[in-house]
N, CA, C and O atoms as CSV, one atom per row, in Angstrom:
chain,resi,resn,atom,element,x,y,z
A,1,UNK,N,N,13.260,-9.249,20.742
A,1,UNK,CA,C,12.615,-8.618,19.604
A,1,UNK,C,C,11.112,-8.598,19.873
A,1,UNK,O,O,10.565,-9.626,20.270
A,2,UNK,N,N,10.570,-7.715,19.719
A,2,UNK,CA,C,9.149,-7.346,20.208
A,2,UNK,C,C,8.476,-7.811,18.738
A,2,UNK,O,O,7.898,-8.898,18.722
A,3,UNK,N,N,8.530,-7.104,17.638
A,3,UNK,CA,C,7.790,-7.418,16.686
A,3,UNK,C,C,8.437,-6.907,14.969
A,3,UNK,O,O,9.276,-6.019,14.822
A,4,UNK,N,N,8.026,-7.433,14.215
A,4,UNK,CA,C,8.736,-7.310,12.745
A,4,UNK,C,C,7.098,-6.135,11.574
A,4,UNK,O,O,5.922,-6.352,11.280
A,5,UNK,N,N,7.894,-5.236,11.388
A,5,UNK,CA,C,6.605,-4.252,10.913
A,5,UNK,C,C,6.810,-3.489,9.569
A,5,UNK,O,O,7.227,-2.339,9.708
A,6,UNK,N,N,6.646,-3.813,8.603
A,6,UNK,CA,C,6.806,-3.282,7.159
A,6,UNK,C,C,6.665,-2.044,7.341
A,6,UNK,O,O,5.795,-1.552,8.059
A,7,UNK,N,N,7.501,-1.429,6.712
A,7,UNK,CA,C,7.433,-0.171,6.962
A,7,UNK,C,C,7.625,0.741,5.242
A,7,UNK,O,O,8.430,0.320,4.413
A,8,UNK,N,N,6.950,1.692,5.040
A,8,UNK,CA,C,6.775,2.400,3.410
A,8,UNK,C,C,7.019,3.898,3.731
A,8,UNK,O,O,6.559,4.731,4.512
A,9,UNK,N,N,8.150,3.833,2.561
A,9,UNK,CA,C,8.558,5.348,2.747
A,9,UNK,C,C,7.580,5.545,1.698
A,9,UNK,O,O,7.344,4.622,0.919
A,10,UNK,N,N,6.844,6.933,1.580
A,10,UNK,CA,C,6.680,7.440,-0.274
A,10,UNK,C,C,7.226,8.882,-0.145
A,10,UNK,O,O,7.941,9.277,0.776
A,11,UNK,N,N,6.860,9.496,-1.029
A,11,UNK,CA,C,7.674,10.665,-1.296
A,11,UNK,C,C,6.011,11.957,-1.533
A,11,UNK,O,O,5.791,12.563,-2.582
A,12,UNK,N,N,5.232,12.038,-0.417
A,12,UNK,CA,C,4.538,13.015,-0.757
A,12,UNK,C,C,3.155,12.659,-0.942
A,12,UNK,O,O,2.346,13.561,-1.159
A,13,UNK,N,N,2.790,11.481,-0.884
A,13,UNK,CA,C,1.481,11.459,-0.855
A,13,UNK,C,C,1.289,9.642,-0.268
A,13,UNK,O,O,0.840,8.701,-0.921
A,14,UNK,N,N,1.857,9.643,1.286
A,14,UNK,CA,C,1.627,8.733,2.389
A,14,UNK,C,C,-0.216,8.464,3.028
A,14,UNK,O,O,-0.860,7.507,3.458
A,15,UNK,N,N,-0.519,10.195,2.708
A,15,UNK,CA,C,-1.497,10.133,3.667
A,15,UNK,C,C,-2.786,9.584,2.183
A,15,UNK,O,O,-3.660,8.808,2.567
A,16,UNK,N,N,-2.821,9.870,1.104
A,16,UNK,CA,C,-3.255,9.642,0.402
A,16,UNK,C,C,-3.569,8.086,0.191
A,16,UNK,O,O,-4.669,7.536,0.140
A,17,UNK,N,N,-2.361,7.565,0.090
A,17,UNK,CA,C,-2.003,6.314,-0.149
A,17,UNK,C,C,-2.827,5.298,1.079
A,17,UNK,O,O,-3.528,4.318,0.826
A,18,UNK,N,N,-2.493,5.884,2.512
A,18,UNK,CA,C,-3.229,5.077,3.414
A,18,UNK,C,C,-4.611,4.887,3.849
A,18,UNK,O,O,-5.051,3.996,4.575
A,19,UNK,N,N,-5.326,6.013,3.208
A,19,UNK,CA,C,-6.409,6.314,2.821
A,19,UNK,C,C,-7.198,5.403,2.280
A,19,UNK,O,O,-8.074,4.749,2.845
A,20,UNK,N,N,-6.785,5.365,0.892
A,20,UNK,CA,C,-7.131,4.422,-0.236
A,20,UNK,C,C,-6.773,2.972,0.510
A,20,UNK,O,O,-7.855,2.444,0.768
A,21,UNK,N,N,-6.068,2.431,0.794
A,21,UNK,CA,C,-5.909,1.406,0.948
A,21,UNK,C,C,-6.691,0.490,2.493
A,21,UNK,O,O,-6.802,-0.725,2.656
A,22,UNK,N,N,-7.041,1.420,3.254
A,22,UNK,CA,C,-7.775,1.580,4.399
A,22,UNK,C,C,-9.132,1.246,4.195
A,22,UNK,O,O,-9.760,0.315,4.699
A,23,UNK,N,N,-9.582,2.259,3.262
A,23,UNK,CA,C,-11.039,2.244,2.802
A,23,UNK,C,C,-11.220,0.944,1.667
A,23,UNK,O,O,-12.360,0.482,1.612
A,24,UNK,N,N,-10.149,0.301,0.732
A,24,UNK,CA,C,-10.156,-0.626,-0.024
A,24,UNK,C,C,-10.297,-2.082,0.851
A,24,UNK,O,O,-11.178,-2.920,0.662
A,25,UNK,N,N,-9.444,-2.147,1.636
A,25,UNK,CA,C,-9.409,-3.703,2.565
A,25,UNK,C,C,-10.695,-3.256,4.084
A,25,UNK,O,O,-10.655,-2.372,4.940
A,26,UNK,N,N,-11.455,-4.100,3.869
A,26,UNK,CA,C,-12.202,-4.428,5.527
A,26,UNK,C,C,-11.296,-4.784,6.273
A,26,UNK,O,O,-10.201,-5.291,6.029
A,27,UNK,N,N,-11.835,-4.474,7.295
A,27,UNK,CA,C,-11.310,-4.639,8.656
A,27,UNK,C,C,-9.486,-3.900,8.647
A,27,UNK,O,O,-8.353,-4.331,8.866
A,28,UNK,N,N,-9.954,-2.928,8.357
A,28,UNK,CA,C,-7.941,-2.076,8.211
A,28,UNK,C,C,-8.489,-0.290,8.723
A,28,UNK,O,O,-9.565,0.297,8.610
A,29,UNK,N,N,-7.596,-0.023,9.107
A,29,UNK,CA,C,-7.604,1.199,9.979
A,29,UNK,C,C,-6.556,1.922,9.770
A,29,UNK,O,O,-5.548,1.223,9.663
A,30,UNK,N,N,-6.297,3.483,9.624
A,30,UNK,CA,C,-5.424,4.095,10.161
A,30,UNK,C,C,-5.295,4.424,11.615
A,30,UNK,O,O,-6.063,5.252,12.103
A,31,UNK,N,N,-4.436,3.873,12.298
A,31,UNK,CA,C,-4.488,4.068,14.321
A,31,UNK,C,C,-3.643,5.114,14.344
A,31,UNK,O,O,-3.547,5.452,15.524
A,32,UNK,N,N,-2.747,6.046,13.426
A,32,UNK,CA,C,-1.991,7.074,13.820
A,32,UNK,C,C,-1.349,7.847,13.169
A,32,UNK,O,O,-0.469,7.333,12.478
A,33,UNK,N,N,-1.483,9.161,13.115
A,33,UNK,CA,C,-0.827,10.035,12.152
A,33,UNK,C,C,-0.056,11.050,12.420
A,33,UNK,O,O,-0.736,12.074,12.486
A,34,UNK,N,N,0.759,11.187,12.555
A,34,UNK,CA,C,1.650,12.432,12.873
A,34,UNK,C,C,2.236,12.894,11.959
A,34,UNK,O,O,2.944,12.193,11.236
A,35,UNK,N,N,2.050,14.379,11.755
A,35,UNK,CA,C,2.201,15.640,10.318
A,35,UNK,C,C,3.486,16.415,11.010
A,35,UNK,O,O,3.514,16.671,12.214
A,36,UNK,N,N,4.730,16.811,9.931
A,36,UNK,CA,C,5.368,17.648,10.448
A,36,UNK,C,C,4.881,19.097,10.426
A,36,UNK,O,O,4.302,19.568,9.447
A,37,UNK,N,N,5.063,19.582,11.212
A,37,UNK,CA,C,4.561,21.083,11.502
A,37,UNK,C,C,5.512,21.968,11.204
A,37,UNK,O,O,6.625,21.627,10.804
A,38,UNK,N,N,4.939,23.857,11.476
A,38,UNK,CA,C,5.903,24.488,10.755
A,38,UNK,C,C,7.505,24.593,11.408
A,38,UNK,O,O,7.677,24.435,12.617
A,39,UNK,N,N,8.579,24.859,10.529
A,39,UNK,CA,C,9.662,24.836,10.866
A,39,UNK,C,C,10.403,23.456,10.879
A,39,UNK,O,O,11.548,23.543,11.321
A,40,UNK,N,N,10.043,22.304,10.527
A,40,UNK,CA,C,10.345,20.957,10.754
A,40,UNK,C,C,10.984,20.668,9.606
A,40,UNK,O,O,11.146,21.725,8.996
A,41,UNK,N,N,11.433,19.740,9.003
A,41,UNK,CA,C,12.198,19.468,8.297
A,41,UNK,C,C,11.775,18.989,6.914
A,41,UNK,O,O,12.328,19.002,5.814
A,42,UNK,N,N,10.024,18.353,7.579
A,42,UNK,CA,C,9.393,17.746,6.380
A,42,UNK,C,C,8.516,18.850,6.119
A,42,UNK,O,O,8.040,19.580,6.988
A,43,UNK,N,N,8.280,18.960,4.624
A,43,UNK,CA,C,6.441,19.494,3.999
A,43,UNK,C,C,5.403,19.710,5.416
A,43,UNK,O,O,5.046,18.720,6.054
A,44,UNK,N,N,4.949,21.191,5.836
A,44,UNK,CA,C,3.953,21.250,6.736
A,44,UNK,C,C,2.682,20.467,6.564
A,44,UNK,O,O,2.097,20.557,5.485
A,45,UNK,N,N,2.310,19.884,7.297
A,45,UNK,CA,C,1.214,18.835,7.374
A,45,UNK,C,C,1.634,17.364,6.779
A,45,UNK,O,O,0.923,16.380,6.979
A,46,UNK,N,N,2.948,17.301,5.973
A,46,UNK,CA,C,2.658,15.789,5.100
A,46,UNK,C,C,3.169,14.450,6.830
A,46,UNK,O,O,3.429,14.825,7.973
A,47,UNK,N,N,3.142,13.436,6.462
A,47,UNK,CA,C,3.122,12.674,7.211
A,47,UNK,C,C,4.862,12.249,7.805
A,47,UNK,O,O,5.879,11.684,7.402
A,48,UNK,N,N,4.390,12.883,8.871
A,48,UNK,CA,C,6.203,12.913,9.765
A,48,UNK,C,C,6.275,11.058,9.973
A,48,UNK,O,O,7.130,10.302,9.511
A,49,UNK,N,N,5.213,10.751,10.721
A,49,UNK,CA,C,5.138,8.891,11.155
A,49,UNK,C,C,3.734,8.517,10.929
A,49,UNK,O,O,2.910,9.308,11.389
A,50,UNK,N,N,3.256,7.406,10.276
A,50,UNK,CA,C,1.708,6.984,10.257
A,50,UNK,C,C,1.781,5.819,10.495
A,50,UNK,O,O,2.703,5.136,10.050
A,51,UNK,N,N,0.678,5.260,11.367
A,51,UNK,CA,C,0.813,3.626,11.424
A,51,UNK,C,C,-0.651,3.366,10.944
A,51,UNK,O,O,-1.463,4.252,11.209
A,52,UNK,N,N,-1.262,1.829,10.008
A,52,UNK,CA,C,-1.628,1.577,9.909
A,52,UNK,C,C,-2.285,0.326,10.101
A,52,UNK,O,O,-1.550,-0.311,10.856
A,53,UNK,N,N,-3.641,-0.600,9.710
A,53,UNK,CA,C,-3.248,-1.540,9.520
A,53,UNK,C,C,-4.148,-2.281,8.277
A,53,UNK,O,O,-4.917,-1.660,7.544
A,54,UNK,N,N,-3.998,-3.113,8.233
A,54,UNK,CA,C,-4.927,-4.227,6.811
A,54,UNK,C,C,-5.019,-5.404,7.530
A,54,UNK,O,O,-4.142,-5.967,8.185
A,55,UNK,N,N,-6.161,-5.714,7.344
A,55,UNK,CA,C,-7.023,-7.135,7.872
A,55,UNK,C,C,-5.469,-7.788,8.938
A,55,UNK,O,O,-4.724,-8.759,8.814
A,56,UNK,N,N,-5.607,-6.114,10.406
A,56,UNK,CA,C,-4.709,-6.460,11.128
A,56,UNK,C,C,-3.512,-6.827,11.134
A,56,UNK,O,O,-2.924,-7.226,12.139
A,57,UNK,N,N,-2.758,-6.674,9.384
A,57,UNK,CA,C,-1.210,-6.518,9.423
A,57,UNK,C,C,-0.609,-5.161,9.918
A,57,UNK,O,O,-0.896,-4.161,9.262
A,58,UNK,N,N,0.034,-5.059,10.791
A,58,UNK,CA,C,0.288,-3.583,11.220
A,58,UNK,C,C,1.586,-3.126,10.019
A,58,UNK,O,O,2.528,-3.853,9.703
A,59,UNK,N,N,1.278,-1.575,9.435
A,59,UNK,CA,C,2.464,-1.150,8.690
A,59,UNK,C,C,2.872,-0.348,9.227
A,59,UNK,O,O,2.559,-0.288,10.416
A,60,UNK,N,N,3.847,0.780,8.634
A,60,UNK,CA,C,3.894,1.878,9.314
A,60,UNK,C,C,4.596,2.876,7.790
A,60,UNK,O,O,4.899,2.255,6.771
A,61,UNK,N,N,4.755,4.330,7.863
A,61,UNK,CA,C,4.874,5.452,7.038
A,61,UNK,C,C,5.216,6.041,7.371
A,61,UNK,O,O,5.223,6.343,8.564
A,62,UNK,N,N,5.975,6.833,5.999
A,62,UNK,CA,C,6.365,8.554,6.286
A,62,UNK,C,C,6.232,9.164,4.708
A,62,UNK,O,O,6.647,8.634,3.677
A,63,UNK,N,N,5.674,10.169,4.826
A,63,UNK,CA,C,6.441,11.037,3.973
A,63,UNK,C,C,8.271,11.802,3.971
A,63,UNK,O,O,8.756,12.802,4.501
A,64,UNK,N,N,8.750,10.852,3.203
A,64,UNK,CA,C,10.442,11.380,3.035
A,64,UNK,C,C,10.331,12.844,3.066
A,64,UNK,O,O,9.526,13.511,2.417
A,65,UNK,N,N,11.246,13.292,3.910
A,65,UNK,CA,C,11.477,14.924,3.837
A,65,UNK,C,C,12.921,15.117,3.090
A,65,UNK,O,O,13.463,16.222,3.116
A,66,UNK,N,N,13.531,13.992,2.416
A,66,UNK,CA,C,14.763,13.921,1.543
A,66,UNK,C,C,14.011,12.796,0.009
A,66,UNK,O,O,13.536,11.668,-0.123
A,67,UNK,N,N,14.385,14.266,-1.061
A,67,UNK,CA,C,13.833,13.447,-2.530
A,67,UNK,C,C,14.964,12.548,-2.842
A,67,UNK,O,O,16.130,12.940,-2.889
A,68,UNK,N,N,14.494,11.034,-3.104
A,68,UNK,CA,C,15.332,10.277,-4.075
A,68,UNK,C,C,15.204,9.710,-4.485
A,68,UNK,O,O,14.181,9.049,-4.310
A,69,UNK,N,N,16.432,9.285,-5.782
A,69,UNK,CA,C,16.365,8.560,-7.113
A,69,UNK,C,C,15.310,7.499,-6.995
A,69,UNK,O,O,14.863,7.264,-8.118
A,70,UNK,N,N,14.707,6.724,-6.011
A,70,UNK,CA,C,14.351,5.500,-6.009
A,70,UNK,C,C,13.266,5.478,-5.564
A,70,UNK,O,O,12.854,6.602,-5.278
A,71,UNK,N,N,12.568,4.650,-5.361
A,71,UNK,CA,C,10.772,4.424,-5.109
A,71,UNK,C,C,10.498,2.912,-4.610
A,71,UNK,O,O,11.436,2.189,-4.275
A,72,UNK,N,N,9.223,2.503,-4.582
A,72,UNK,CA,C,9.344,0.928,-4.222
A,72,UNK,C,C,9.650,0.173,-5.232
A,72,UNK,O,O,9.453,0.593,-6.372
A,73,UNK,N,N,10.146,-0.983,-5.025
A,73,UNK,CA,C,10.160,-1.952,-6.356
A,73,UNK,C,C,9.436,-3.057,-6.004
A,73,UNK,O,O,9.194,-3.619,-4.936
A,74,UNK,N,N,9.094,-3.269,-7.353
A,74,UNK,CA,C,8.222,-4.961,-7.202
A,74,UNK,C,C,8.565,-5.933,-6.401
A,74,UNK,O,O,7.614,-6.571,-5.951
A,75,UNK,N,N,9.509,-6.227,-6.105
A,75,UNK,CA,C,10.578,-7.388,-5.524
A,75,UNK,C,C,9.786,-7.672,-4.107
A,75,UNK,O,O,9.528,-8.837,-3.806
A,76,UNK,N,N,9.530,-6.938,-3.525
A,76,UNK,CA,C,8.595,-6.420,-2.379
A,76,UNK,C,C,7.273,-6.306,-2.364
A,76,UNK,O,O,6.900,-5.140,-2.486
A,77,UNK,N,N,6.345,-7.177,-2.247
A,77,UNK,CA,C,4.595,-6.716,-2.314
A,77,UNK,C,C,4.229,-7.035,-1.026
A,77,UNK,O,O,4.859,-7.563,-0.110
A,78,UNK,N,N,3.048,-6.603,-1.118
A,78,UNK,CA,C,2.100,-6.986,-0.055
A,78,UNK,C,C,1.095,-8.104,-0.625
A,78,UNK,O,O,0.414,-7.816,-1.609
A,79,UNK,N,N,0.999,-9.222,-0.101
A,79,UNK,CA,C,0.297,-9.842,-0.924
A,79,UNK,C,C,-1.196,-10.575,0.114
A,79,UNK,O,O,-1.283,-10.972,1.276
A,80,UNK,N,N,-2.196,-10.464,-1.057
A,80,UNK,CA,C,-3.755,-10.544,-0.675
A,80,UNK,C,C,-4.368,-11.854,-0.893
A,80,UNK,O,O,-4.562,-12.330,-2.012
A,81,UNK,N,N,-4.679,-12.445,0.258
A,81,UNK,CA,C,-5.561,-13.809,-0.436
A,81,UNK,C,C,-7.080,-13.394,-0.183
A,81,UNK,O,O,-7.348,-13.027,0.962
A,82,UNK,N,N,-8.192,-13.414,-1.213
A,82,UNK,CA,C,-9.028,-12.695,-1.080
A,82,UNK,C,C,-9.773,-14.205,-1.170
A,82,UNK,O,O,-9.466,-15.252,-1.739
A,83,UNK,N,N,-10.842,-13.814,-0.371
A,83,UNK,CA,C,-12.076,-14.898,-0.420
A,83,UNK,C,C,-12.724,-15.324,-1.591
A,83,UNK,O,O,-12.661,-16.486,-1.994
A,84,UNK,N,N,-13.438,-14.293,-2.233
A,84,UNK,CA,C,-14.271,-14.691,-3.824
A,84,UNK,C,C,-13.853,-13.783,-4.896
A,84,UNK,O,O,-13.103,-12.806,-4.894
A,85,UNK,N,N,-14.595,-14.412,-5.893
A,85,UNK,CA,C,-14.267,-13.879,-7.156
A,85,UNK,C,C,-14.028,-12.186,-6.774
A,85,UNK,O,O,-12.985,-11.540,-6.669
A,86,UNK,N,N,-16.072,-11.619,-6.556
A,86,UNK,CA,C,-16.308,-10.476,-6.166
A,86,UNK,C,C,-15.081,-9.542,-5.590
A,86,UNK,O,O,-14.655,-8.504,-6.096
A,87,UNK,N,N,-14.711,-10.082,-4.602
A,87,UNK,CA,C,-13.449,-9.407,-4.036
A,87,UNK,C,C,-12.029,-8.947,-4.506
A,87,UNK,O,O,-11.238,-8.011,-4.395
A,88,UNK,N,N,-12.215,-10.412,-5.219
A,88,UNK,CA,C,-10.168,-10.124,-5.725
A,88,UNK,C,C,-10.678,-9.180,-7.363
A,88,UNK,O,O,-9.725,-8.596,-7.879
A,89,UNK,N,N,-11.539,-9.090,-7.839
A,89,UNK,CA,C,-12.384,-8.247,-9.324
A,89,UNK,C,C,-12.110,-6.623,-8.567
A,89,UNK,O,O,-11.171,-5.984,-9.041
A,90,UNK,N,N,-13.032,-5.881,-7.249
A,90,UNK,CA,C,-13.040,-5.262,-6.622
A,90,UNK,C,C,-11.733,-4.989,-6.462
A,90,UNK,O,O,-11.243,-4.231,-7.299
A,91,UNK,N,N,-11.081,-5.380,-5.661
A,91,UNK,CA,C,-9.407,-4.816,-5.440
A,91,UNK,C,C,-8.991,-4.684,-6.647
A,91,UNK,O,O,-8.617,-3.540,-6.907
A,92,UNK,N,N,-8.916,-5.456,-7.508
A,92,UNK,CA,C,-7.965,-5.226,-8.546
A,92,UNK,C,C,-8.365,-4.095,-9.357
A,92,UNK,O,O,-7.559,-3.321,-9.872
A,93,UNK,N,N,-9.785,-4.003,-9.475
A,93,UNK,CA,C,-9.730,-2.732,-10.004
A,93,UNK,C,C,-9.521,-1.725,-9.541
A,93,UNK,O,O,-9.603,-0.761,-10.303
A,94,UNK,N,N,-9.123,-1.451,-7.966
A,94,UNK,CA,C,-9.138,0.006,-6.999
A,94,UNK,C,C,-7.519,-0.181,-6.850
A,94,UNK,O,O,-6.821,0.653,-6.273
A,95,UNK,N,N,-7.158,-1.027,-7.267
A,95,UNK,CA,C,-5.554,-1.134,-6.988
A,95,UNK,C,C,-5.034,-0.992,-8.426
A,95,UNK,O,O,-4.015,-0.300,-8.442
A,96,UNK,N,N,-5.276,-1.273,-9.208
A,96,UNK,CA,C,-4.746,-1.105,-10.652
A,96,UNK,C,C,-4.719,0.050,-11.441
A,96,UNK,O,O,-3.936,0.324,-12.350
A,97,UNK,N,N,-6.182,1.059,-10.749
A,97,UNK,CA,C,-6.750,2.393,-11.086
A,97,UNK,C,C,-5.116,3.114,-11.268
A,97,UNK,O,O,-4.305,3.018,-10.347
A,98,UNK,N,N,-4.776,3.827,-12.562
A,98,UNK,CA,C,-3.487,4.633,-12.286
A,98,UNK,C,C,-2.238,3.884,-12.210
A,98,UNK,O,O,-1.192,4.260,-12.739
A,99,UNK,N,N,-2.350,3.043,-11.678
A,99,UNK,CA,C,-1.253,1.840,-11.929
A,99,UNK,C,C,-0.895,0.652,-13.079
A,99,UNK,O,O,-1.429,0.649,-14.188
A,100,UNK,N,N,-0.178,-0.081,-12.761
A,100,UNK,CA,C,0.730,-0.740,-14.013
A,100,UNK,C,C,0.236,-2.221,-13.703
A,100,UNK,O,O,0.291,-2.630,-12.543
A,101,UNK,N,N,-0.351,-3.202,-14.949
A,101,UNK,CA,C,-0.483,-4.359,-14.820
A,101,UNK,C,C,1.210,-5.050,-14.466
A,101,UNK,O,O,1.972,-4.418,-15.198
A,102,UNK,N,N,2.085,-6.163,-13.568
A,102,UNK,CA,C,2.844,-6.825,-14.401
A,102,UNK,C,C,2.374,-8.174,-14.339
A,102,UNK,O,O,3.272,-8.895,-14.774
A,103,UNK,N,N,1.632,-8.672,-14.085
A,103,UNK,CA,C,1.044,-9.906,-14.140
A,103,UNK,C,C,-0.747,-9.497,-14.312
A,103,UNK,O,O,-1.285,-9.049,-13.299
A,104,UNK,N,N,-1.529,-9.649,-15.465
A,104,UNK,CA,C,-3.130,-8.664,-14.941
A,104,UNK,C,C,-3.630,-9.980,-14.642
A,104,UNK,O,O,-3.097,-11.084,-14.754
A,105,UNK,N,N,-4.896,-9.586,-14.190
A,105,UNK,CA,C,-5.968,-10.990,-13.572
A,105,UNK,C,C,-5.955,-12.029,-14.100
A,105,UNK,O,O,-5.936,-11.848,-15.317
A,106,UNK,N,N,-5.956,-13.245,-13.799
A,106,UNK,CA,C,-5.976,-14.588,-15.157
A,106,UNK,C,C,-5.870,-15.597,-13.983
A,106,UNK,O,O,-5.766,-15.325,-12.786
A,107,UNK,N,N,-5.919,-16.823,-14.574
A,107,UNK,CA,C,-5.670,-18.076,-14.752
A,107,UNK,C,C,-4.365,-18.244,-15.055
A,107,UNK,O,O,-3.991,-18.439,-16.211
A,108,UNK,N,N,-3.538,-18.179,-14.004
A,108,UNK,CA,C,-1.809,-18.749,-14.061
A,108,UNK,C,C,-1.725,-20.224,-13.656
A,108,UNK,O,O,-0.581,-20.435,-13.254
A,109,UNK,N,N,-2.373,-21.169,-13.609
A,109,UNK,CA,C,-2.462,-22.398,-13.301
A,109,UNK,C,C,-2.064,-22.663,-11.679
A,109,UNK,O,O,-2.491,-23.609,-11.016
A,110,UNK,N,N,-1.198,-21.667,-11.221
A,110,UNK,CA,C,-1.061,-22.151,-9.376
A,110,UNK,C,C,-2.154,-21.460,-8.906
A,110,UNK,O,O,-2.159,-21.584,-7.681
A,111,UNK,N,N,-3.305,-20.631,-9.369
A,111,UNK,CA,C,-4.401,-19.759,-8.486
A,111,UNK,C,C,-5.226,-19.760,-10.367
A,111,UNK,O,O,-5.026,-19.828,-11.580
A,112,UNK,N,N,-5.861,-19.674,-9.651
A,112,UNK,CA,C,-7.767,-19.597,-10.548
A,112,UNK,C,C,-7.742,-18.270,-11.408
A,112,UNK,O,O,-7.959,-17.977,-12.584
A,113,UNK,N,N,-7.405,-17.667,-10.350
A,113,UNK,CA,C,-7.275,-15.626,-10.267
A,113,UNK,C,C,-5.917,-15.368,-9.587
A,113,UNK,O,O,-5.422,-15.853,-8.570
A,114,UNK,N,N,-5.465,-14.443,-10.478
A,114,UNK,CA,C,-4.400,-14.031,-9.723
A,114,UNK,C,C,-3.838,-12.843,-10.550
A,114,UNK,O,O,-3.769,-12.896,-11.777
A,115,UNK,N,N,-3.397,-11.656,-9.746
A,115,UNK,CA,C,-2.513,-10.610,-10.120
A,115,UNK,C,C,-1.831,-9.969,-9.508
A,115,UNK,O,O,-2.016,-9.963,-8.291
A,116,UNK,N,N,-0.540,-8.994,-10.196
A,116,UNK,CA,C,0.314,-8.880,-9.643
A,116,UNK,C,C,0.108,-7.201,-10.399
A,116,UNK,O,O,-0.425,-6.938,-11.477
A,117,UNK,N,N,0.508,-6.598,-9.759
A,117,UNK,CA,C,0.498,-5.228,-10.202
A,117,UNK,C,C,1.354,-4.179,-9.071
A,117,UNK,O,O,1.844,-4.507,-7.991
A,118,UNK,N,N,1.342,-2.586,-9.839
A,118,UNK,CA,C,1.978,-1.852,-8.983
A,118,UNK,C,C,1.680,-0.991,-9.224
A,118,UNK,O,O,1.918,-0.415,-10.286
A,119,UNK,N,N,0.683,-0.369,-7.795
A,119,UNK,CA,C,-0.495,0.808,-7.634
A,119,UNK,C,C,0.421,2.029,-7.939
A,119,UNK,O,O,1.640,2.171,-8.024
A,120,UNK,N,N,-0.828,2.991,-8.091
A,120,UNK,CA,C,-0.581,4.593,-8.645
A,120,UNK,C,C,0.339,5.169,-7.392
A,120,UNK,O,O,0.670,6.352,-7.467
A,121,UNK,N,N,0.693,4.534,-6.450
A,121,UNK,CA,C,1.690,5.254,-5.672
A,121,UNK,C,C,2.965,4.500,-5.639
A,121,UNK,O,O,3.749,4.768,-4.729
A,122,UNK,N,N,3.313,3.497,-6.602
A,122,UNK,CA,C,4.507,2.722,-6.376
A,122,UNK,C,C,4.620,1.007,-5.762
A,122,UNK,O,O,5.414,0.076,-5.902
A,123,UNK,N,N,3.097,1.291,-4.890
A,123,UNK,CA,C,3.592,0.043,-4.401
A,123,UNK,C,C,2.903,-1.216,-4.858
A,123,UNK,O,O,1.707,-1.337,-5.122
A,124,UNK,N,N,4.070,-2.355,-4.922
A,124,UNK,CA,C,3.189,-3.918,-5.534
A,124,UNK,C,C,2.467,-4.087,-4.616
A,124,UNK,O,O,2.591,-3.613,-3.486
A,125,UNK,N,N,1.264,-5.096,-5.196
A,125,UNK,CA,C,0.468,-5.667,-4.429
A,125,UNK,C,C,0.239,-7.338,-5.706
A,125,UNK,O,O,0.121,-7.357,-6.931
A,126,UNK,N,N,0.261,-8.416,-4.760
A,126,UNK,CA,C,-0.359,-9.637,-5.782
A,126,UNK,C,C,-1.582,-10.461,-4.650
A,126,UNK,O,O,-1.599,-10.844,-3.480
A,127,UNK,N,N,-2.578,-10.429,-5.907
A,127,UNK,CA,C,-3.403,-11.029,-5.406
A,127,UNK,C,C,-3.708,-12.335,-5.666
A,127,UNK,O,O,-3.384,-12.779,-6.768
A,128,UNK,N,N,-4.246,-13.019,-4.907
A,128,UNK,CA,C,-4.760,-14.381,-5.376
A,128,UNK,C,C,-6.405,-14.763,-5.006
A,128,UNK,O,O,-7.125,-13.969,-4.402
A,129,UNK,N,N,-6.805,-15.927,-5.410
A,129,UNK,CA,C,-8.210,-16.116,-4.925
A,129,UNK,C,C,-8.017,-17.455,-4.107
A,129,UNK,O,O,-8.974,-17.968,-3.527
C-alpha cells in the first residue's frame, strides 16, 4: 500500500470548493486539475480529477458526472487544530459563511474553542484551538 488519501466527490462546484479552502488554510495548494472536455461524459470544463493539499494533507476530487440522492455527511470531517484564537475566529468565519452551525464556536470543556460545522458546499469541518 503506497498511501491512504481522502478523497471528495461534490456535484458541480469541486473547483470552487478547492479554491476557497486553498486560499483559507496556509501552506495548502492546488498541485492538479484536470477538466472534462468536449464530448466527455462530465460538464465541459468542471473537474474530471483534482488533487489538493492543506497544511500538506494530500486530498483528491471530482466533479460527479452522475447526479445523486446524497452529498457528504457529517460523520466524516476534516478536522483543524489551529494555533490561536485569531485563527480558529478566521476559519470559522470563512467556513461557516453559507453554511450550517452543528456545534458553533464555544467552550465545550474538552477545547477552550471549538466547532463543528458544515460548509456551503457540504462538507464538515471541526475545529479546535
Amino acid at each position: 500500500m503506497n498511501k491512504v488519501t481522502p478523497f471528495l466527490m461534490f456535484q458541480g462546484d469541486a473547483e470552487e470548493a478547492i479554491q476557497a479552502y486553498t486560499s483559507w488554510i496556509e501552506d495548502s495548494a492546488i498541485t492538479s486539475i484536470v477538466r472534462y472536455g468536449p464530448n466527455e461524459l462530465g460538464a465541459e470544463g468542471s473537474v474530471k480529477h483534482a488533487t489538493f493539499t492543506l497544511k500538506g494533507q494530500q486530498f483528491m476530487c471530482i466533479d460527479s458526472n452522475v447526479k445523486h440522492d446524497f452529498t457528504f455527511t457529517p460523520s466524516f470531517s476534516i478536522y483543524v487544530t489551529c494555533d490561536t484564537e485569531a485563527e480558529i475566529d478566521r476559519l470559522y468565519s470563512q467556513l461557516s459563511e453559507g453554511g450550517q452551525a452543528m456545534m458553533p464556536l464555544d467552550n465545550y470543556g474538552f477545547s477552550s474553542k471549538f466547532a463543528w460545522i458544515s460548509d456551503k458546499f457540504g462538507v464538515s469541518w471541526q475545529m479546535t484551538l
